[in-house]
N, C-alpha and C positions, 0 to 999 in steps of 0.2 A: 376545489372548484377548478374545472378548465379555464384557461383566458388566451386568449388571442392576442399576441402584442401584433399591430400594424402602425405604419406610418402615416400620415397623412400631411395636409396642407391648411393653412387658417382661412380658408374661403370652402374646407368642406359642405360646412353647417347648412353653408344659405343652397348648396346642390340638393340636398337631402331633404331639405326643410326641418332639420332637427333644430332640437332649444334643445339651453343648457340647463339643469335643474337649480343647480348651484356654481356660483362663483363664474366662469367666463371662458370659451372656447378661447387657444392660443390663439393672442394676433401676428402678424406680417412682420412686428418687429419682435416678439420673439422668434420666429422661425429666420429672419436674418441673423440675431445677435446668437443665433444655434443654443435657447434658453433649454435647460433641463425642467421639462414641461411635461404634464402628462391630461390626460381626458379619460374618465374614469365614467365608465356603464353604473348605474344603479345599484347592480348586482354584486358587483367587482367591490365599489367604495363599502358596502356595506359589510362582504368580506371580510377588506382587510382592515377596516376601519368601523365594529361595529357599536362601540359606545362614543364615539367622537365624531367630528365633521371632518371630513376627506381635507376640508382645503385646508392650503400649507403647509401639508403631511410629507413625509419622504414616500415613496413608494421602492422599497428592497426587495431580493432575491425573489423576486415574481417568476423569473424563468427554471 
């Protein structure tokens, strides 16, 4: 599977009007305390996580 890593900001969600399926877009004090965080596509979580739930996973050698 292709994936796209991009960056982004914790006030994406509400530009887009995207929800989150499961667990929680990073907040403002993740991205100040620079948290090793990730936002995972449907497609992606199911990927690399496909008999478990994505959240609290490491996500490795993606690139």
């Amino acid at each position: 599977m292709d994936a796209e890593v991009v960056g982004t900001v914790s006030w994406y969600p509400a530009t887009r009007s995207h929800r989150v399926a499961r667990g929680r877009f990073f907040t403002e004090t993740d991205q100040i305390a620079a948290e090793n965080v990730c936002v995972l596509g449907a497609a992606m979580a199911r990927t690399l996580f496909p008999m478990e739930s994505p959240l609290g996973q490491t996500v490795r050698d993606i690139i």
